[in-house]
N, CA, C and O atoms as CSV, one atom per row, in Angstrom:
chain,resi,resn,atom,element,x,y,z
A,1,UNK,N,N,-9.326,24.521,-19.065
A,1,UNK,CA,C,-10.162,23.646,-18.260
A,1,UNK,C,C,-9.727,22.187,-18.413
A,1,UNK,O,O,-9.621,21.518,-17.385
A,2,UNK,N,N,-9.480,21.663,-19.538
A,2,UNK,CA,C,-9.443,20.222,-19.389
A,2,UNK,C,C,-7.639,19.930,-19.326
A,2,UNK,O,O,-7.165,18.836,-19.021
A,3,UNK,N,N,-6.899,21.023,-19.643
A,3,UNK,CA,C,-5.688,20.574,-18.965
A,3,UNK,C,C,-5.946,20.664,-16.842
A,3,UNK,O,O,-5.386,19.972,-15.991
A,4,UNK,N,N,-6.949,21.748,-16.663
A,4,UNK,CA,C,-6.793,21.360,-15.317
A,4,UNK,C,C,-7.080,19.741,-14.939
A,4,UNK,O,O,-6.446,19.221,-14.021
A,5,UNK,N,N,-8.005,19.038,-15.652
A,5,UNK,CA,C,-8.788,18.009,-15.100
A,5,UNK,C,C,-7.839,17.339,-15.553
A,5,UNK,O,O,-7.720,16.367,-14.807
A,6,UNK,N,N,-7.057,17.301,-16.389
A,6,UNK,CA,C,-5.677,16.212,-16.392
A,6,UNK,C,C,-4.903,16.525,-15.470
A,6,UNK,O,O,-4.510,15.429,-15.071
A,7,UNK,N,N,-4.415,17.304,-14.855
A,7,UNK,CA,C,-3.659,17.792,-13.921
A,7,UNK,C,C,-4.224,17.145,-12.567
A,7,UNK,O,O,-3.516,16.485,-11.808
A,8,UNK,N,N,-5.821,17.458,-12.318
A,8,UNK,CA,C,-6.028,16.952,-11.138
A,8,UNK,C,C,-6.380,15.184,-11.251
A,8,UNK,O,O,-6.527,14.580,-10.188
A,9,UNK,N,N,-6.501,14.418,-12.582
A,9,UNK,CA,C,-6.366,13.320,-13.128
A,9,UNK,C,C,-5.161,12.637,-12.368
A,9,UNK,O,O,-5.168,11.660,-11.619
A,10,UNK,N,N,-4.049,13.506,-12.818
A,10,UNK,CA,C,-2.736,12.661,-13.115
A,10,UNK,C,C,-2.505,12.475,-10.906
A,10,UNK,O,O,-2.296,11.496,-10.190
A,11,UNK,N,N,-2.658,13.667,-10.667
A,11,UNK,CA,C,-2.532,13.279,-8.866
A,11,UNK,C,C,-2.867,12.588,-8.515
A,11,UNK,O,O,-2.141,11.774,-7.945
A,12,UNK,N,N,-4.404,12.398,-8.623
A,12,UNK,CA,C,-5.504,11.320,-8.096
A,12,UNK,C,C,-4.515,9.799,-8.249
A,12,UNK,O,O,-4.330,8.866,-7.468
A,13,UNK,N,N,-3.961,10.122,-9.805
A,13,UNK,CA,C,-3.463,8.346,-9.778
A,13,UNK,C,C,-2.497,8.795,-9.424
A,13,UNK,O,O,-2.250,7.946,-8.567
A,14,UNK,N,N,-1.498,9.630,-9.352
A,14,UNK,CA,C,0.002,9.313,-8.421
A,14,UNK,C,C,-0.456,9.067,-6.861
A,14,UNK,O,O,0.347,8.568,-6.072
A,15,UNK,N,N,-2.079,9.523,-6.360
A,15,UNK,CA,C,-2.141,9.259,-4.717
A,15,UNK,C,C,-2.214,7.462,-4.808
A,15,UNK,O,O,-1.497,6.651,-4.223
A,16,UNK,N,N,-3.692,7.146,-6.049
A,16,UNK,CA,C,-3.915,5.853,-5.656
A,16,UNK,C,C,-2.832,4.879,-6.117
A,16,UNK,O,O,-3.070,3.706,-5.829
A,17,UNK,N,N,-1.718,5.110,-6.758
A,17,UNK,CA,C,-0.286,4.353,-6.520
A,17,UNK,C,C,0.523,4.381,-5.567
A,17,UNK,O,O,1.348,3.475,-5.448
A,18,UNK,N,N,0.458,5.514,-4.606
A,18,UNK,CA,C,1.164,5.518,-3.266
A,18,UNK,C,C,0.334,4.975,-2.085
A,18,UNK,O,O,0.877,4.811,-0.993
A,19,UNK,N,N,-0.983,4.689,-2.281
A,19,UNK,CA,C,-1.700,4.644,-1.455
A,19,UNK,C,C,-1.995,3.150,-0.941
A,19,UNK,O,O,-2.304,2.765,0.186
A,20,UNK,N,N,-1.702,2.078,-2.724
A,20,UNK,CA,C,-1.581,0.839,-3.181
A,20,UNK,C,C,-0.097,0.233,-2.544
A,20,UNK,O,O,0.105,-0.912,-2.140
A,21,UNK,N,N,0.719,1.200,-2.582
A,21,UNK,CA,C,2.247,1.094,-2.405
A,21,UNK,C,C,2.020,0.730,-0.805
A,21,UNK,O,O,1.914,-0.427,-0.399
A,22,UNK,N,N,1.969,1.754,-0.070
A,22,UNK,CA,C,1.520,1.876,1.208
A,22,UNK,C,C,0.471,0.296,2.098
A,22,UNK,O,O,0.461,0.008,3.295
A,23,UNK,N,N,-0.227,-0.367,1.003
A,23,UNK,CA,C,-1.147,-1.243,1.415
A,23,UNK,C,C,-0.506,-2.195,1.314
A,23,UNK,O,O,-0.773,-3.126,2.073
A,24,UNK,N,N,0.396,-2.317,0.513
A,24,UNK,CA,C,1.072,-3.633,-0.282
A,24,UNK,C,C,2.407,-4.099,1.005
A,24,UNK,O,O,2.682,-5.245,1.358
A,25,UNK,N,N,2.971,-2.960,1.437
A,25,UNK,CA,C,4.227,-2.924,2.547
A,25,UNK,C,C,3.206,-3.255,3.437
A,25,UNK,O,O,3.152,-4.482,3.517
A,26,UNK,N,N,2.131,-2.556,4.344
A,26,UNK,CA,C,1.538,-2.909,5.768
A,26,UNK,C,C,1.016,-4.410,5.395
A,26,UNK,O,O,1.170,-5.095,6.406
A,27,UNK,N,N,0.651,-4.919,4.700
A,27,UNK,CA,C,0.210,-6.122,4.457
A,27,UNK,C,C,1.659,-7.393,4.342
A,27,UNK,O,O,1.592,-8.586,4.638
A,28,UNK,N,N,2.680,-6.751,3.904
A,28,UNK,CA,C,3.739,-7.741,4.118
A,28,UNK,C,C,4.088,-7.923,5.532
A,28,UNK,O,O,4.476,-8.983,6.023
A,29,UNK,N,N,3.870,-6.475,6.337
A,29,UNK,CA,C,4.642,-6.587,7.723
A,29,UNK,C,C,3.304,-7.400,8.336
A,29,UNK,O,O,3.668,-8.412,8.934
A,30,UNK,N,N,2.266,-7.265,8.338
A,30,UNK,CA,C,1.596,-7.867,8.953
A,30,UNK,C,C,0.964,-9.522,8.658
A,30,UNK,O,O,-0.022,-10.122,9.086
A,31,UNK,N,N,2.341,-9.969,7.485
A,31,UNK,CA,C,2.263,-11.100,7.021
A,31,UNK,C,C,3.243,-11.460,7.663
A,31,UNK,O,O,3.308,-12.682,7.803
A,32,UNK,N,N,4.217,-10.753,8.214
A,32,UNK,CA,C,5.680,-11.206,8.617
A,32,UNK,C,C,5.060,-11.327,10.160
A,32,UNK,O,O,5.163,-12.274,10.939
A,33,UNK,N,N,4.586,-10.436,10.285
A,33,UNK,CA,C,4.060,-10.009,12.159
A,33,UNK,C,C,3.304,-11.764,12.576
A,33,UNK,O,O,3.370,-12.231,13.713
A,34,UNK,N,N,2.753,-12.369,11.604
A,34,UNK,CA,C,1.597,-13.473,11.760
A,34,UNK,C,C,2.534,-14.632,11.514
A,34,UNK,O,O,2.167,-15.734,11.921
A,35,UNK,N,N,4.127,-14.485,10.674
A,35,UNK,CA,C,4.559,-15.491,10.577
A,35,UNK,C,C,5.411,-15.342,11.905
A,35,UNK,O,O,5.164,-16.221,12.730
A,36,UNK,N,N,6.186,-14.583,12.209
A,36,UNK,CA,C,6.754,-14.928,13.491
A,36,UNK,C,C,6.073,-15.409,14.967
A,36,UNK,O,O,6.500,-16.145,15.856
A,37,UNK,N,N,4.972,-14.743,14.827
A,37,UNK,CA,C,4.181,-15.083,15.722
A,37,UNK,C,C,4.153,-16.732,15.866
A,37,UNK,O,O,4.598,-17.302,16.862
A,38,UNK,N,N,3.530,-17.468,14.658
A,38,UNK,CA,C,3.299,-18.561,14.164
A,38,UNK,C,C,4.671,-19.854,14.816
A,38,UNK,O,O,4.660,-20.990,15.289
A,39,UNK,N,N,5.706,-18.807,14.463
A,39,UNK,CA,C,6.691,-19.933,14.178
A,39,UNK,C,C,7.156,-19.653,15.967
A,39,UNK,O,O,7.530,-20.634,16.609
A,40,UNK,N,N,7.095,-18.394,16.586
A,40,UNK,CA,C,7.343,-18.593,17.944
A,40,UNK,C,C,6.328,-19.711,18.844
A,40,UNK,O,O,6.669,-20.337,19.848
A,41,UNK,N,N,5.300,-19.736,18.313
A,41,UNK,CA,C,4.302,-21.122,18.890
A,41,UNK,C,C,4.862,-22.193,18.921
A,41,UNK,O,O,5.107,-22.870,19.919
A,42,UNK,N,N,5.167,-22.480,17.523
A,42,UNK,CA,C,6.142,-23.839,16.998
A,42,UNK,C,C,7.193,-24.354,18.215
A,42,UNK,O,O,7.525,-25.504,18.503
A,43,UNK,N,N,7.665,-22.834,18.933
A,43,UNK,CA,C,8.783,-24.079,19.657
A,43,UNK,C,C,8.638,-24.552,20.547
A,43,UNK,O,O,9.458,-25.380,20.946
């Protein structure tokens, strides 16, 4: 039993590190998406 609950432990955090991973990239592109935008105004 409690090796299962480490087992289903250890997934949970390999999801919420891919999931963090995943937030961290859409948040750059949509930092990049707001800077080009930005700088196409500029000209």
């Amino acid at each position: 039993m409690s090796s299962f609950a480490f087992y289903s432990f250890g997934i949970l955090e390999n999801i919420k590190i891919k999931v963090k991973a995943l937030d961290e990239i859409y948040n750059g592109k949509a930092l990049y998406r707001e800077y080009i935008a930005t700088r196409g105004e500029d000209r």
